[in-house]
N, C-alpha and C positions, 0 to 999 in steps of 0.2 A: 879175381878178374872183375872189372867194372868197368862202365864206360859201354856207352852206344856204339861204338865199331866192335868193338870185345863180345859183347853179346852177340850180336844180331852172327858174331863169323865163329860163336862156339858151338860144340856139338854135345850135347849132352846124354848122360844115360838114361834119364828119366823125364819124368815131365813133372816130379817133387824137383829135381836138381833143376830144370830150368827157372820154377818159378822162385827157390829159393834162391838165386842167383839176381836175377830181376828183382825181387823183394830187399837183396841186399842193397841195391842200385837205388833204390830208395832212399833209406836209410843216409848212403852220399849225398845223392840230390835236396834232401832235408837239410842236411847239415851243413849245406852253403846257405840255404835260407833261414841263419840259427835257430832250426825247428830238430830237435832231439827223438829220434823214434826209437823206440822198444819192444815192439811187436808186441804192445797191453793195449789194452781197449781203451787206457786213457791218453796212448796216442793217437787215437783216430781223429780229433779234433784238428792235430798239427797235419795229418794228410789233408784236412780238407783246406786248413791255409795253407799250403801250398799250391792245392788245386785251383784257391783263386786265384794267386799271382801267377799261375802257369795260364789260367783262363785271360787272368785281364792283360797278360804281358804284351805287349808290341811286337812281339815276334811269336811268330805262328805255330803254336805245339806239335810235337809231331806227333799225329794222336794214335796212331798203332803205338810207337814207341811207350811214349807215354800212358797209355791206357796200359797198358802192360807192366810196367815198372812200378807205379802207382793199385792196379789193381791186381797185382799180385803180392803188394803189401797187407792189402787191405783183406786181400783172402788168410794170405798167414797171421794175419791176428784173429782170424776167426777160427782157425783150423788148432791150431796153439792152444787155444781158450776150450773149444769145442771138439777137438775132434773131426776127421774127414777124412776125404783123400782129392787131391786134383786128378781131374779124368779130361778128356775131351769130349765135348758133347756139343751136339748143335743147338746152335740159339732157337730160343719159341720163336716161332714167327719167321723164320731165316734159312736159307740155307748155306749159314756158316757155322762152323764146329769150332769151337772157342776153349779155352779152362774154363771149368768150373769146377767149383768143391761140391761135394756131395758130403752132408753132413747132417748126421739124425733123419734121413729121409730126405734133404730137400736139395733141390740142385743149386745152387747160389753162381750168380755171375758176377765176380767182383771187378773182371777186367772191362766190361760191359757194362758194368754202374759208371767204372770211369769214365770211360768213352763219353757216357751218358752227360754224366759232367762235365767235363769237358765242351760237349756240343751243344747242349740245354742248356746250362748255369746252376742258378745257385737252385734252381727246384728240386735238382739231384741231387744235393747234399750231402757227400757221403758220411758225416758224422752221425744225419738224422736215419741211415740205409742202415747204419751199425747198429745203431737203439733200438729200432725198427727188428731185425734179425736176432739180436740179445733174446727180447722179449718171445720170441717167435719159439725161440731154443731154449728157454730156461735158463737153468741153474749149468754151470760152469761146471765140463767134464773134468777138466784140467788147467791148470795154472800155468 
């Protein structure tokens, strides 16, 4: 299944199957912009160009969509690498309940860094949000 009418009208069993559905969607939308992703930490570079041609592009992101598609890649390279689980939780500060990975204790909001990005620019940087969380977590549970 891919594609923005394909999601948003499927029903999933989990909320691992939704985002790993979304994360796939990724991986397409990368691959028209010949950016190659692998769900490794040395693709998170190619997320964030993308993020700028989706920021600088003339046509208006759809940024739920896209925050979603994008920061549920960017959760499965971390979950992949480290370990977690997607749960819903309410944002700090908010009262909206979002994904987030819960991993080694900490609650991570990947689809919410996008967002971030998306609406802020390049301060949000998800490559430098990656590095940033690496360091925070250590050494790699899993390959």
């Amino acid at each position: 299944m891919s594609g923005k009418k394909s999601l948003s009208e499927a029903v999933f069993d989990s909320l691992d199957g939704m985002m790993l559905a979304y994360a796939g969607e990724a991986v397409i939308a990368a691959a028209t912009r010949g950016e190659q992703l692998d769900f490794t930490a040395q693709s998170v570079p190619a997320v964030e160009r993308c993020l700028t041609a989706i920021a600088g592009s003339s046509d208006h992101p759809d940024l739920e969509y896209d925050s979603r598609v994008w920061g549920a890649y960017l959760g499965e390279v971390v979950r992949r690498r480290y370990g977690g689980d997607w749960q819903m939780s309410q944002y700090p500060g908010g009262n909206l309940a979002v994904p987030s990975l819960e991993v080694r204790g900490s609650h991570l909001y990947p689809v919410m860094k996008v967002f971030r990005r998306l609406t802020l620019g390049q301060a949000e940087n998800v490559s430098d949000f990656y590095g940033m969380v690496a360091k925070r977590l250590g050494p790699p549970s899993l390959q």
